[in-house]
C-alpha positions in Angstrom: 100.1 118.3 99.7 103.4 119.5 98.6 103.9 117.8 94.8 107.4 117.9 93.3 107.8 118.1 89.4 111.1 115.4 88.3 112.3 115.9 84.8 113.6 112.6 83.7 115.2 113.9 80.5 115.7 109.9 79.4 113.8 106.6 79.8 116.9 104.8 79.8 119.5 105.4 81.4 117.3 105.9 84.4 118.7 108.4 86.6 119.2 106.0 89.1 120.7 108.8 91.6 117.5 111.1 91.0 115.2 108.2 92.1 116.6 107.6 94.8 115.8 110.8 96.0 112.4 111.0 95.5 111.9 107.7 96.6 113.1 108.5 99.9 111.2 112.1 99.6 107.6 110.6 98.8 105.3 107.9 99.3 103.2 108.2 96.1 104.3 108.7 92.7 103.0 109.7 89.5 104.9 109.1 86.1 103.0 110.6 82.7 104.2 109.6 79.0 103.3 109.9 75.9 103.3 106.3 74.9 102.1 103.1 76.6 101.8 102.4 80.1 103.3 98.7 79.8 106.4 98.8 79.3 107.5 102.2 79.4 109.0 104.7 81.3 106.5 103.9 84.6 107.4 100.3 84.4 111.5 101.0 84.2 110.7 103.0 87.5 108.3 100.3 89.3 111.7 97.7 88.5 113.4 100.0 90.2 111.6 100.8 93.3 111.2 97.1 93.5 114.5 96.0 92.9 116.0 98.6 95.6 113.1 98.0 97.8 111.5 101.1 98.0 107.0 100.5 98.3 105.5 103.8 97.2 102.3 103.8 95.3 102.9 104.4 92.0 100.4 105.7 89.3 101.7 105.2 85.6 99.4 107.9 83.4 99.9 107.1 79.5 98.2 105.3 76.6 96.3 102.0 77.6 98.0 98.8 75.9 95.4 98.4 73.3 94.6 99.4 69.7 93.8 103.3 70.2 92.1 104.5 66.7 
């Protein structure tokens, strides 16, 4: 295994240039925030694999979309 750690400073503007590179680097991804999954950052960056056709796997890691007490 050799993981890479990406800081995307922003959600939006993605740094379109930066994902481009890892997409062509890897074949599995892994995004983590601190809010929830649908919707947010890990979504933004499946649009954009898909859009540019890129097909790695992608695991979003956040909060689920439900009421979280």
């Amino acid at each position: 295994i050799r993981p890479a750690h990406y800081d995307m400073r922003f959600a939006k503007p993605l740094d379109e240039a930066m994902l481009h590179d890892i997409a062509a680097r890897f074949d599995k991804i892994i995004t983590v925030e601190d809010g929830t999954v649908v919707g947010g950052f890990g979504s933004a960056v499946l649009e954009f694999m898909n859009e540019h056709g890129y097909k790695p796997d992608v695991r979003i890691l956040g909060i689920p979309d439900r009421l979280v007490e």
